[in-house]
C-alpha positions in Angstrom: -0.2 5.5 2.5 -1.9 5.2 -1.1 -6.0 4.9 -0.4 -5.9 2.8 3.1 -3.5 0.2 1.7 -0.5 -0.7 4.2 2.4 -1.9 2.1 5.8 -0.5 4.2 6.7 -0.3 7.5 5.8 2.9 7.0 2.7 2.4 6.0 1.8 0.8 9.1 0.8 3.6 11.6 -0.8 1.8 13.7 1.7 -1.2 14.0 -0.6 -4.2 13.3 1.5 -6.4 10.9 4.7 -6.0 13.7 2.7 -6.2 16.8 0.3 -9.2 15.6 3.6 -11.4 14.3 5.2 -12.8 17.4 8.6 -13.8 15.6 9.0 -10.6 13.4 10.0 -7.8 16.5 13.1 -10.2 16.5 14.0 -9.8 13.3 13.6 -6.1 12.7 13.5 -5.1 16.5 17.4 -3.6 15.7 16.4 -1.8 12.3 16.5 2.6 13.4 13.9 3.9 11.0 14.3 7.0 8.9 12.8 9.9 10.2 10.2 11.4 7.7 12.2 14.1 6.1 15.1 11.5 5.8 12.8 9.0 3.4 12.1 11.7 1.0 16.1 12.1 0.3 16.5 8.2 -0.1 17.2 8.1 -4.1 14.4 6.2 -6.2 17.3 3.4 -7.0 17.7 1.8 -3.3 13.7 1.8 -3.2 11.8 -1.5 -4.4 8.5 0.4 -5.1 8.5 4.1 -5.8 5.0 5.5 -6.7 3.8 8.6 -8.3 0.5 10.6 -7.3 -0.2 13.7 -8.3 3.0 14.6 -9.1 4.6 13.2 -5.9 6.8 10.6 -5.4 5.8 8.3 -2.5 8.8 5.8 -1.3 8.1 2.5 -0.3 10.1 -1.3 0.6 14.0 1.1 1.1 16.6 -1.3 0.7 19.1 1.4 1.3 21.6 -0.6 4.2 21.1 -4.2 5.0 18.8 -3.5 7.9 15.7 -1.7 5.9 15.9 -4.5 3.2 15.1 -7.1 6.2 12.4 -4.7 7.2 11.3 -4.1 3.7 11.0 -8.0 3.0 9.2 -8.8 6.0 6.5 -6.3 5.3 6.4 -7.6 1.8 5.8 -11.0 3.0 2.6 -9.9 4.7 1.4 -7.0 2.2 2.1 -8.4 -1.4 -1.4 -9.3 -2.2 -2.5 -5.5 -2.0 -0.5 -5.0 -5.2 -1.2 -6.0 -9.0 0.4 -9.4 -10.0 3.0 -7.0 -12.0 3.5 -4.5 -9.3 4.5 -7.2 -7.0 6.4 -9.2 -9.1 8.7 -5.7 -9.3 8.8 -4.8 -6.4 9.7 -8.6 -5.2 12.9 -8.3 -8.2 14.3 -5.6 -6.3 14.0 -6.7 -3.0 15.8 -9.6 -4.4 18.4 -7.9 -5.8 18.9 -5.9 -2.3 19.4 -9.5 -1.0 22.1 -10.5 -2.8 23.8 -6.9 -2.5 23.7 -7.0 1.2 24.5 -11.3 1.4 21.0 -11.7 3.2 18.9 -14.8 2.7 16.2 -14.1 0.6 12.6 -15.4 1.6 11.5 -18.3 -0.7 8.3 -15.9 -1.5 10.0 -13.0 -2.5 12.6 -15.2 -4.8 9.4 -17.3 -6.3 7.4 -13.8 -6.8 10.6 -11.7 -8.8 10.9 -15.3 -11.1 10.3 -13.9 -14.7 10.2 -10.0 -13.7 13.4 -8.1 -15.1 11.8 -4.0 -14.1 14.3 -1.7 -15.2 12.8 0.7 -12.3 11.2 0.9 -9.5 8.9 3.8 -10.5 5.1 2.7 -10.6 2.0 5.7 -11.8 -0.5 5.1 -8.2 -3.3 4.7 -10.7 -2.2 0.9 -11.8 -3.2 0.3 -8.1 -6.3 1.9 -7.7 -9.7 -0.5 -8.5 -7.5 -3.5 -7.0 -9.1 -5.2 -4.0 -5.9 -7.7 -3.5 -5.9 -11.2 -2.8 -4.2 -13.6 -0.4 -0.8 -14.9 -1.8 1.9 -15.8 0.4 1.3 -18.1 3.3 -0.4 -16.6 6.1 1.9 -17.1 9.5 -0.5 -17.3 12.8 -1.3 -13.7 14.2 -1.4 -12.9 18.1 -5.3 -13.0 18.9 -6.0 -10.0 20.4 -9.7 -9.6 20.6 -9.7 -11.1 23.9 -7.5 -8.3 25.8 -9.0 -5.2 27.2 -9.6 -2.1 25.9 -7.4 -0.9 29.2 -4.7 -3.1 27.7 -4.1 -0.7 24.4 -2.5 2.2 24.8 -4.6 3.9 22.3 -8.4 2.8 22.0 -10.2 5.5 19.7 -14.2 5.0 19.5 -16.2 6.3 16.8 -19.7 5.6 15.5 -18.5 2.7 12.9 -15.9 1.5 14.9 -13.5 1.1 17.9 -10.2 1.1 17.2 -7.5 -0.3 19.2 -3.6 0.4 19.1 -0.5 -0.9 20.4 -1.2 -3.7 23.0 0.5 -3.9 26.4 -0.6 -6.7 28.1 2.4 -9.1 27.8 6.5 -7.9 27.5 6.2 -9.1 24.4 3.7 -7.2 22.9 4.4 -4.5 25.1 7.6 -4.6 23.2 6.9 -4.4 19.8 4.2 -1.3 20.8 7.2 0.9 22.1 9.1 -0.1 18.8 7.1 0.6 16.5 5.4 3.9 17.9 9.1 5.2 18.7 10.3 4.4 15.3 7.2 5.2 13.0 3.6 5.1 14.7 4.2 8.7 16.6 4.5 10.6 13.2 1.1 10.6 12.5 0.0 11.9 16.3 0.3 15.4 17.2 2.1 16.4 20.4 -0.2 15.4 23.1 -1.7 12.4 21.6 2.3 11.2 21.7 2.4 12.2 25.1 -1.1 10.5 26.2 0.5 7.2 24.0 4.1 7.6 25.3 3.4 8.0 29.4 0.8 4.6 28.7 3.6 2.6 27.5 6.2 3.9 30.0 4.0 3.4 32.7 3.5 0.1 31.8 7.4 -0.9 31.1 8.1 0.4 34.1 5.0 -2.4 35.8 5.9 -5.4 33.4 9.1 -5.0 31.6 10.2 -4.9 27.7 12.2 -7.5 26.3 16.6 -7.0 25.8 17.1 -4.6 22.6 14.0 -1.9 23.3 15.0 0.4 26.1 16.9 2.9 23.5 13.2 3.1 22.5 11.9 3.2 25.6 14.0 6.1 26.6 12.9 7.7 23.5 9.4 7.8 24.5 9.9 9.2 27.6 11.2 11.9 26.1 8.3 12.3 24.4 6.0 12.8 27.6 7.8 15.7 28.3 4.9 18.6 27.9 3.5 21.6 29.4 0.2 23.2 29.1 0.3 26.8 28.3 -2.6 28.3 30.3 -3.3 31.3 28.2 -3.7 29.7 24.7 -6.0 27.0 26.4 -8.0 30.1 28.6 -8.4 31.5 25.0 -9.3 28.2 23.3 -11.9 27.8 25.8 -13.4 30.9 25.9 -13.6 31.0 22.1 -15.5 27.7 22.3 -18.0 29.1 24.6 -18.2 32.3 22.9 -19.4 29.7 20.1 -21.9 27.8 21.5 -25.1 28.4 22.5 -25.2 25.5 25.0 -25.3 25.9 28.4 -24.2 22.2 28.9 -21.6 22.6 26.7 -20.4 26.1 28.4 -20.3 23.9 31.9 -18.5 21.3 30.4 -16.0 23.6 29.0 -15.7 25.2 32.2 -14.8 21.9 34.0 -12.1 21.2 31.4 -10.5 24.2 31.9 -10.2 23.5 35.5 -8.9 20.4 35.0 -6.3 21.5 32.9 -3.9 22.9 35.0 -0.8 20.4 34.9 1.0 19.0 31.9 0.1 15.0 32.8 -3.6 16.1 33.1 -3.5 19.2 30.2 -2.8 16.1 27.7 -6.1 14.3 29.2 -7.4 17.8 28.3 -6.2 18.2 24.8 -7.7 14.7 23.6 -11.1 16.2 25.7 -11.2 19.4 24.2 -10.7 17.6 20.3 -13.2 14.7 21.0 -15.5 18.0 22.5 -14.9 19.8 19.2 -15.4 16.6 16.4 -19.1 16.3 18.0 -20.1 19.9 17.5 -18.2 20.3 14.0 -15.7 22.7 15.5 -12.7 20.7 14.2 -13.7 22.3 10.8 -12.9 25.7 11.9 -9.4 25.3 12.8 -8.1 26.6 9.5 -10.6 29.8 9.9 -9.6 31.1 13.6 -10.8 28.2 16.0 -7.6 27.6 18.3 -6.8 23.8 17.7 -6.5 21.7 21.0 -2.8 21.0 20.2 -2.0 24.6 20.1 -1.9 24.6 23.8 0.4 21.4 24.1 3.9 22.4 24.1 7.2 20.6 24.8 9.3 21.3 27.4 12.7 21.4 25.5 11.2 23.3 22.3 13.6 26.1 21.3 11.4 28.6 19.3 12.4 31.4 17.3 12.0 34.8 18.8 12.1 37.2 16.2 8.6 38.1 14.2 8.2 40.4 11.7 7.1 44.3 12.7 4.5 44.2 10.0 2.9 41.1 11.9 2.8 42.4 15.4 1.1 45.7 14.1 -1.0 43.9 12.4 -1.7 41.9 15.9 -2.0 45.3 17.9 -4.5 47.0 15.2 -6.9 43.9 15.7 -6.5 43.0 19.6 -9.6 44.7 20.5 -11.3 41.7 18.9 -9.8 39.4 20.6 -11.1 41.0 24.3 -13.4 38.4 24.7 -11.3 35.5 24.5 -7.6 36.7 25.9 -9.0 39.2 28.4 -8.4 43.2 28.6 -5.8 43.3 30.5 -3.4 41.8 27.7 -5.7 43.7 25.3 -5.0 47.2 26.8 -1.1 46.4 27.0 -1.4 46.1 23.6 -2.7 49.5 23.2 0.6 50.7 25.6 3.6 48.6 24.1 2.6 46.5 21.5 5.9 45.0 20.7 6.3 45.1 24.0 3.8 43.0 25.5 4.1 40.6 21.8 7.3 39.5 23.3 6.0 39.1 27.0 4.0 36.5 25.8 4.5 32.7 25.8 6.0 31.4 22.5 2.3 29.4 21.9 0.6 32.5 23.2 2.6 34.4 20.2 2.2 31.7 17.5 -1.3 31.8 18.6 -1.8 35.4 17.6 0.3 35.2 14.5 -1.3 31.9 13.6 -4.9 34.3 13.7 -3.2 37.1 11.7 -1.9 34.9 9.3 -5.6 33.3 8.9 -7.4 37.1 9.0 -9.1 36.6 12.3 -6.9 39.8 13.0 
């Protein structure tokens, strides 16, 4: 996303141009969006808008197959005022052109828009965006009103000091619908492991009460999959501790303590995960994950995860010379067995108990 602006699909991480159209789920509801790493391999020619920043190319609009060029128009529809008058008159030529490719009916907006505009490329420099504040230029379809519906209704409600944000409505099949669509396809990318979970067992739950609509429950089944977590009780013992080793609270050292009892199944341990991070953005914590602080979704791991079991010998020496520091926060006993059979008792740990330790080496916490 270039500074806020949603122009693609995947743009849209939160899913409000999809979920707040009731008509467009039907028309893109069968489109299987490209996982991440897959969109940086699509070649600049079968994109309608291909920006550069810093170096970096940033894909948006593909018109690769017949499918993305429907999804690719319908978001255009919406999001063309956010570009430049020449920016969108390009990017509307191409998806023009990926019309008539593909034999698809092209909208009366996009063909109006590309009149005049002959762009030998799709390639745009970010900064002929930047300073424009859009306007409104295609006509404006009537949006779901959602400010009625309860927070309990979203499967994601994040509250901050400036605002509340809520995502991915549930109270109808329909919207409930186009909420397991779009976070199984795209909105999941930008959540780490157990804010998919917490997201993914909402929206199941809910299915499973109301119903989708005919075409989602391949995505459905998706997101089951992704509720599919454990807790690993010694990287979240030792992401406690560290936090009360850091705190001079006694509140907070309570409250830490109550968490950690509470985190003792996988369902709950993702309650816990989102506790210990909203617990960790009010005292500043969260700054300190890139300098030894154990981030919350270091104890979230999935089920199926196959993980690679061979480390380096220099790393788990480098592990066993600086265990003693680590007493506090994994205990002695795992300490001590250190001191006995280091590679030994590297390898008797959990896979997230061992990234967890190499992650610290890595940073020179070790």
């Amino acid at each position: 996303m270039l500074a806020g602006k949603i122009l693609d699909f995947y743009d849209d991480v939160h899913g409000q141009y999809l979920i707040e159209d009731a008509e467009m789920l039907e028309k893109v509801g069968h489109v299987k969006a490209l996982p991440v790493e897959d969109r940086y391999e699509v070649p600049v020619e079968e994109c309608a808008l291909v920006l550069i920043k810093e170096g970096q190319m940033q894909r948006k609009f593909i018109v690769n197959s017949p499918d993305h060029t429907t999804l690719s128009q319908e978001y255009f529809v919406k999001t063309a005022g956010a570009l430049p008058p020449r920016v969108r008159g390009s990017v509307a030529y191409f998806i023009k052109r990926a019309c008539e490719k593909w034999d698809l009916e092209c909208d009366e907006f996009v063909a109006e828009t590309a009149d005049g505009h002959t762009p030998t490329s799709p390639i745009v420099i970010a900064q002929e965006l930047e300073g424009w504040k859009g306007e409104k230029v295609a006509v404006e379809k009537p949006k779901i009103d959602l400010s009625e519906v309860p927070d309990e209704e979203f499967a994601e409600v994040v509250k901050t000091a400036a605002e509340v944000r809520r995502s991915y409505p549930m109270h109808t099949p329909e919207t409930l619908s186009a909420s397991i669509y779009h976070f199984a396809s795209a909105g999941h990318e930008s959540r780490n492991l157990a804010q998919r979970a917490f997201i993914a067992d909402k929206l199941c739950k809910k299915a499973d009460e109301i119903g989708v609509i005919d075409g989602v429950n391949e995505h459905l089944e998706s997101l089951r999959a992704m509720t599919e977590y454990d807790i690993d009780d010694t990287v979240l013992r030792a992401a406690i501790q560290q936090r009360k080793m850091a705190s001079d609270d006694e509140e907070d050292r309570k409250l830490l303590d109550e968490l950690m009892e509470n985190g003792k199944t996988a369902a709950e341990g993702v309650c816990i995960s989102q506790l210990v991070s909203a617990f960790d953005e009010a005292r500043g914590f969260d700054k300190k994950y890139d300098s030894g602080m154990i981030a919350p979704s270091a104890f979230i791991v999935e089920k199926s995860a196959e993980y690679d079991s061979e480390f380096s010998p220099e790393i788990v020496l480098k592990i066993a010379s600086g265990i003693d520091g680590m007493k506090d926060i994994l205990g002695e006993d795992i300490v001590s067995k250190f001191a006995e059979d280091p590679n030994g008792t590297f390898m008797s740990l959990s896979p997230a108990a061992r990234d967890m330790l190499v992650t610290a080496a890595k940073q020179g916490v070790l």
